[in-house]
C-alpha positions in Angstrom: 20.0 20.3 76.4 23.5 18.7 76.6 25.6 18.1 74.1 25.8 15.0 72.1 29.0 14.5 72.7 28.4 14.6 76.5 26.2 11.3 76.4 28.5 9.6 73.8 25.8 9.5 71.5 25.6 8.9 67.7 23.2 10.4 65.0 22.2 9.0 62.0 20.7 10.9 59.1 18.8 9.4 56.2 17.9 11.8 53.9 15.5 9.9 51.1 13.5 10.8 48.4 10.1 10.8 50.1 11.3 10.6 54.0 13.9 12.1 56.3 14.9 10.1 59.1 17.4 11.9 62.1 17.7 8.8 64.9 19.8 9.6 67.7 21.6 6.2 69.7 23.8 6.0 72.7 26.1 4.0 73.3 26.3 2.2 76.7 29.3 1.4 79.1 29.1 -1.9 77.8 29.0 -0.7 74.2 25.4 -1.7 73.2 22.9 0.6 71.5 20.4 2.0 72.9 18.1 4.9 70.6 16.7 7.7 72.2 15.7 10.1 69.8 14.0 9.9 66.6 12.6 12.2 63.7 10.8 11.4 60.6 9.5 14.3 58.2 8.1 13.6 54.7 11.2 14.6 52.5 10.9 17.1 49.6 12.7 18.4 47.1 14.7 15.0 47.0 14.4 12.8 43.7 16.1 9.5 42.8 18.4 9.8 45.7 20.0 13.7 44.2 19.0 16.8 45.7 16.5 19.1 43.3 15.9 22.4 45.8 18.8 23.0 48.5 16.3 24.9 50.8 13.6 22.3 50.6 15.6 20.0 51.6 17.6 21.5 54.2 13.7 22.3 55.6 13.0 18.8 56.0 16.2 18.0 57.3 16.2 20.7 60.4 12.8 19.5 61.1 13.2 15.7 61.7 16.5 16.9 63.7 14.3 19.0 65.6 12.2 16.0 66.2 15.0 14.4 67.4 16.8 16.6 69.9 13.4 17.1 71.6 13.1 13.4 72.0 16.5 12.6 72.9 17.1 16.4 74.9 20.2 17.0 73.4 21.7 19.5 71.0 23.0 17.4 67.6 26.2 18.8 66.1 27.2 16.1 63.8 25.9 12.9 61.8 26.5 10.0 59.9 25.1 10.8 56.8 23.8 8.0 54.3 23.9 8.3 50.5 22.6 7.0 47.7 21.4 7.7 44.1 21.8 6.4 40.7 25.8 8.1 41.0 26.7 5.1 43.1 29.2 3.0 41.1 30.4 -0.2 42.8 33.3 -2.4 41.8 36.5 -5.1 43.2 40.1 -4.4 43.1 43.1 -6.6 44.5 46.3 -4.7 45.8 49.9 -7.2 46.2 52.7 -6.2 48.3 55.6 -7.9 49.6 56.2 -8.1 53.2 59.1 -6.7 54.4 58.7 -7.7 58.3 58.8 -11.3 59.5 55.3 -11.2 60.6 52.3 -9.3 58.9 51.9 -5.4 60.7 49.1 -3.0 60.6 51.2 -1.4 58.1 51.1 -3.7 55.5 47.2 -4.1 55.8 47.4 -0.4 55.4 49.7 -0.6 51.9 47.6 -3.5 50.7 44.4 -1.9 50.8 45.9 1.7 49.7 47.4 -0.1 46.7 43.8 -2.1 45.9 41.9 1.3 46.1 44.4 2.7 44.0 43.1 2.3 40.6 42.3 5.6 39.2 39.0 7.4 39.6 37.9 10.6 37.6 38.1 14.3 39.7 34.0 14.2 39.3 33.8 11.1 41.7 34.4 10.3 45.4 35.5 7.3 46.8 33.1 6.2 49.8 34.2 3.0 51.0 37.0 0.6 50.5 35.8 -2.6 52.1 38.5 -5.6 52.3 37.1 -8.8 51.3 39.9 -11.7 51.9 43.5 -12.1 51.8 46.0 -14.0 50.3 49.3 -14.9 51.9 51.6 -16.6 49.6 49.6 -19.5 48.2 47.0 -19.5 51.4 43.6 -17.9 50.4 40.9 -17.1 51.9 42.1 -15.3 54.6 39.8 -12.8 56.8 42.5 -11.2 59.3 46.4 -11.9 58.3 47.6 -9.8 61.1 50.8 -11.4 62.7 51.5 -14.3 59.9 54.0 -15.4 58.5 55.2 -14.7 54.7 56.7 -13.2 52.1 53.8 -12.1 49.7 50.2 -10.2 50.3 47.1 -10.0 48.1 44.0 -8.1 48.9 40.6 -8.3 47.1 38.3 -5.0 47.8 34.9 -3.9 47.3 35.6 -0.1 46.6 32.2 2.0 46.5 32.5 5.7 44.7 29.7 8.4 44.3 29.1 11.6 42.6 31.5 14.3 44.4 28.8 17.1 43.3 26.0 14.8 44.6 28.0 14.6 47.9 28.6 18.1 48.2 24.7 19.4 47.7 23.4 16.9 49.7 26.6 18.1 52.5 25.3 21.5 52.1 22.1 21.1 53.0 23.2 19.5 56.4 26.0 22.4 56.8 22.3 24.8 56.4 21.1 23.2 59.6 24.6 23.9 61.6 25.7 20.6 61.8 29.0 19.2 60.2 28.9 15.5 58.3 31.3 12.8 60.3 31.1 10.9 57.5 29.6 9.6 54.4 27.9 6.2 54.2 26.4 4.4 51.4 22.6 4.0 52.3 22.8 0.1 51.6 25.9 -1.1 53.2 24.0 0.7 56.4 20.9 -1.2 55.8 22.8 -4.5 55.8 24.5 -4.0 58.8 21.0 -3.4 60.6 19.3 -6.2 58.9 21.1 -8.8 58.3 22.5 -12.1 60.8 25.9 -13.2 60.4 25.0 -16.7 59.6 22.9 -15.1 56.7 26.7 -13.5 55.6 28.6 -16.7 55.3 25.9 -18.7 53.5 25.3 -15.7 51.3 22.2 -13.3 50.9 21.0 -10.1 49.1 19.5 -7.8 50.7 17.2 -5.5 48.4 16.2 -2.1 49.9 13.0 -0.7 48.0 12.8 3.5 49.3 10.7 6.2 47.4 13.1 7.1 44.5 15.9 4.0 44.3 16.5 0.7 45.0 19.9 -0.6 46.6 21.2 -4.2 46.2 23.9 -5.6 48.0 24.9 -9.1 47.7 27.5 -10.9 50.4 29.0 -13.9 50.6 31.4 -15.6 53.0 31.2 -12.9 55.1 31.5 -10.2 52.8 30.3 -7.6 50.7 30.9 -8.5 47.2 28.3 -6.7 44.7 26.4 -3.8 45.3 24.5 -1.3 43.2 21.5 0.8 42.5 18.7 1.2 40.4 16.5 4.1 39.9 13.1 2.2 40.3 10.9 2.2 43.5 8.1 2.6 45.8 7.4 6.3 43.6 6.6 3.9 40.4 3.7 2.3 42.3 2.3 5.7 43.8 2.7 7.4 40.2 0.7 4.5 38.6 -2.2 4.9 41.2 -2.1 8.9 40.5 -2.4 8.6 37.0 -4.7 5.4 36.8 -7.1 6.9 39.2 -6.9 10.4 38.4 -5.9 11.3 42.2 -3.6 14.0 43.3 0.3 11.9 44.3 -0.3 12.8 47.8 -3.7 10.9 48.1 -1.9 8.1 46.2 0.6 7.6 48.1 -1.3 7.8 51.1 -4.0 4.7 49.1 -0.7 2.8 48.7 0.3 2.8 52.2 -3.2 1.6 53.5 -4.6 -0.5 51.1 -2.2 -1.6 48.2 -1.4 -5.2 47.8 1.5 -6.6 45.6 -0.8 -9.6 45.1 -4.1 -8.9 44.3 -5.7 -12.1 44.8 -5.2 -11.0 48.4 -7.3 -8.0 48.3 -10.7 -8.5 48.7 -13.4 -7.1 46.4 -15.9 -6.2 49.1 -13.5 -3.8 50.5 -13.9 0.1 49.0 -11.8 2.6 48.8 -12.6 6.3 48.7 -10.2 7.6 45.9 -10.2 11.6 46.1 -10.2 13.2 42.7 -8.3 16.6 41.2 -9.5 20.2 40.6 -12.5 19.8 42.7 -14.5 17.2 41.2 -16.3 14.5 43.8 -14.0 11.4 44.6 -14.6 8.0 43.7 -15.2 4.8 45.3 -13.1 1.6 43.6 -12.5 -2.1 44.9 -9.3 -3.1 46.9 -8.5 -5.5 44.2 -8.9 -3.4 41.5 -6.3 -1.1 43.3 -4.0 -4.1 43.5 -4.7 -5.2 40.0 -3.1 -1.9 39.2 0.4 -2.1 41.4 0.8 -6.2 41.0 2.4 -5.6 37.7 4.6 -2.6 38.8 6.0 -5.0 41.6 6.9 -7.8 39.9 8.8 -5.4 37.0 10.8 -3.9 40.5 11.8 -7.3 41.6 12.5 -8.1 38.2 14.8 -5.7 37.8 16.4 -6.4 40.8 16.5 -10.5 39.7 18.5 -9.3 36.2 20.9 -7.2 38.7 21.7 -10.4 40.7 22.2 -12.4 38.2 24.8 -10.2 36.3 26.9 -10.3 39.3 27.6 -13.7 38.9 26.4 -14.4 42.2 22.9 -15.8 42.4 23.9 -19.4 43.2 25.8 -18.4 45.9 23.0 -16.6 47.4 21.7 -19.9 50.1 20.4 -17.7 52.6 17.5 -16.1 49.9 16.9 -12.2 49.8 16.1 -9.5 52.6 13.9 -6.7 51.5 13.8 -3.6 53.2 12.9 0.0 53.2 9.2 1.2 53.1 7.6 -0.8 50.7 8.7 -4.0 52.1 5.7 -3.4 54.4 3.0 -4.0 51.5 0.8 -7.0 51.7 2.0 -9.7 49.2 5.1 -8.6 48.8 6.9 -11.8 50.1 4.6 -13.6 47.7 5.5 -12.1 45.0 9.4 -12.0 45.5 9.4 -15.4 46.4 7.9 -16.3 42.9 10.4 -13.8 40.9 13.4 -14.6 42.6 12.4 -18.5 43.6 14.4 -18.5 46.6 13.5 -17.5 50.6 12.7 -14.1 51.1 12.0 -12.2 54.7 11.2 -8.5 55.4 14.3 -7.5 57.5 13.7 -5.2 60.1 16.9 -3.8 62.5 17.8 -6.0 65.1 21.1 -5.8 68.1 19.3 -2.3 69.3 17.7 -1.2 73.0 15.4 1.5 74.2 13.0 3.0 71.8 12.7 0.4 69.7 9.1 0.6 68.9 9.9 3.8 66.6 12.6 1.9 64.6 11.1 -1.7 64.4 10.4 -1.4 61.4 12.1 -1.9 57.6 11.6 1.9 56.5 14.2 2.6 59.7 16.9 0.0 58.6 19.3 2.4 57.4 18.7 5.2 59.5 19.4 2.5 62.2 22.1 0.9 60.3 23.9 4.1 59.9 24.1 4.4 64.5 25.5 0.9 64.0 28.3 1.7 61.5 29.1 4.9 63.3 29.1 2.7 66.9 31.8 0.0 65.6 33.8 2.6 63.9 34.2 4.3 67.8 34.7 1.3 69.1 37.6 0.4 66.6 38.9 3.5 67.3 39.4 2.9 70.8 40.5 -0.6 70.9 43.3 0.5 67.9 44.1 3.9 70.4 44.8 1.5 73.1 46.6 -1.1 71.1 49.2 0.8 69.7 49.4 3.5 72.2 48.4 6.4 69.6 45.9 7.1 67.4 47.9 7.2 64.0 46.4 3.0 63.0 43.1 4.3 63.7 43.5 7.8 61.6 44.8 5.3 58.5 41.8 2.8 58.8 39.3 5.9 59.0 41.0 6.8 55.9 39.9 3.6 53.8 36.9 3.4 54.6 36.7 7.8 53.7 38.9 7.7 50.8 41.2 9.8 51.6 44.3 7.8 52.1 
């Protein structure tokens, strides 16, 4: 096998509560991406986005990697890693310096942003991201690039995005278990809406809502720009755990009845189609009605997109929102889910799936994959970045400083 960094390839590792996903992309001479490798393993001893058992996980996580270098033939030594959980905590900051220069520098990005991701943050938390927004030049707002203007004055407005350092470090060590070293930390939904998402659907505004096993992640932008996110611990494990308990089945056989048959609408399930519902501690299973299924998980959809209607609207944001919402993750895929969303949040609403990607796209085309997919995308523009800024300035210190923001460790 050679090397991933032989073939200038990228892995992404999204590590959820009911699926691990290790995708493997390389980058082409002309800086597309093109995946070559994937592994998906049912994730356990993962809940609500925290880790529970570090050798269960770490289990999981070696064997969707192993999935992965067998389908890509290469040995992985590093990944992007996405995070997410109920420890994310999300909020803006502005930064003002004064210019000293006669023309805006890379350095005074770099103090304008340090200063607005200043503001103190307690030794339990780390800070993930630090994502500029606009600037202000004197009295001109609005701003998306000030480098090389004119002025006296500079105001920054940043999204800064912090997490549990404790939840960081488990989840780290179960990837340091496998032999492999983390390149960085990303949070799970800012990687979604890089895969997802159109940059028309940026500038009129849009939210994207990521539904996964144990959390749900919301990210609102507008103008180009990420300017809410957060996430709630309700999900696709509400609907299976109603089913289990309901129908007296075991939660493996529930989920499985949720994937195939579940509809978040139930006047579109039938009532001449059965389902064969196995039952606990050896008794004979059951035969019930598709509707009567979906007359059981209707409700539980409609309280998650609830919830995730009360989180945009105390952001402030919802009538900025033009281009409607993008759901992703796995249980975007349920029958009647657009349906229902559409009547909760009475705006558009599409199932996003990752887009801008080559070669084995068949494995990935699909919204359960948009962060694993979204995290190669993140990791390709940071490299690319990186070399533009090495070859700019002649030497790699602008590009070590912008790594830094986005790190939190500047």
């Amino acid at each position: 096998m050679t090397k991933a960094v032989e073939r200038n390839l990228i892995i992404g590792l999204d590590v959820g509560t009911s699926k691990v996903v290790a995708v493997v992309g390389e980058i082409t001479p002309d800086n597309q991406l093109s995946i070559v490798g994937v592994g998906s393993q049912n994730a356990k001893g993962m809940d609500k986005g925290g880790v529970n058992d570090l050798n269960l996980v770490s289990e999981s996580i070696q064997r969707a990697l192993d999935e992965a270098e067998l389908m890509a033939d290469c040995r992985i030594s590093s990944v992007y890693l996405g995070i997410s959980g109920k420890h994310i905590e999300c909020q803006n900051e502005n930064g003002v310096v004064a210019i000293n220069n006669t023309e805006i520098t890379h350095d005074d990005i770099d103090n304008v942003i340090h200063i607005a991701k200043s503001v103190p943050i307690s030794a339990e938390r780390k800070m993930l991201h630090a994502l500029p927004q606009e600037y202000t030049v004197d009295m001109q707002e609005g701003i998306r690039n000030p480098l090389g203007m004119s002025g006296v004055r500079m105001e920054a407005r940043a999204h800064i995005i912090t997490c549990s350092n404790d939840m960081a470090k488990n989840i780290e060590k179960c990837v340091e278990r496998c032999g492999l070293r983390v390149d960085q930390f990303i949070f799970s939904a800012l990687a979604s809406g890089d895969s997802v998402l159109t940059e028309d659907e940026r500038e009129l505004g849009v939210a994207v809502v990521d539904i996964g096993g144990g959390t749900m992640d919301i990210t609102i932008y507008t103008q180009g720009s990420l300017r809410h996110s957060a996430v709630l611990p309700v999900a696709g494990n509400q609907v299976t755990g109603d089913i289990a308990k309901i129908f007296r089945t075991p939660i493996s056989h529930a989920e499985a009845i949720k994937v195939q048959y579940a509809s978040a609408l139930s006047r579109l399930a039938s009532q001449e189609d059965s389902i064969e519902v196995p039952s606990v501690g050896g008794r004979p299973a059951r035969i019930m009605s598709r509707h009567t299924l979906s007359e059981v998980v209707e409700p539980r959809m409609r309280e998650i997109f609830e919830l995730a209607m009360t989180e945009i609207r105390r952001s402030g944001l919802e009538e900025q929102i033009a281009a409607g919402i993008v759901l992703t993750g796995g249980t975007a895929k349920m029958q009647g889910v657009i349906e229902v969303a559409e009547e909760i949040f009475q705006m558009p609403v599409r199932v996003g799936q990752p887009v801008g990607i080559a070669g084995l796209t068949d494995y990935v085309n699909d919204p359960s994959f948009a962060t694993s997919v979204g995290l190669l995308q993140y990791g390709r523009t940071m490299q690319h970045s990186q070399s533009n800024r090495t070859t700019e300035s002649g030497n790699g210190n602008w590009w070590s400083r912008l790594t830094k923001w986005f790190q939190g460790e500047f």
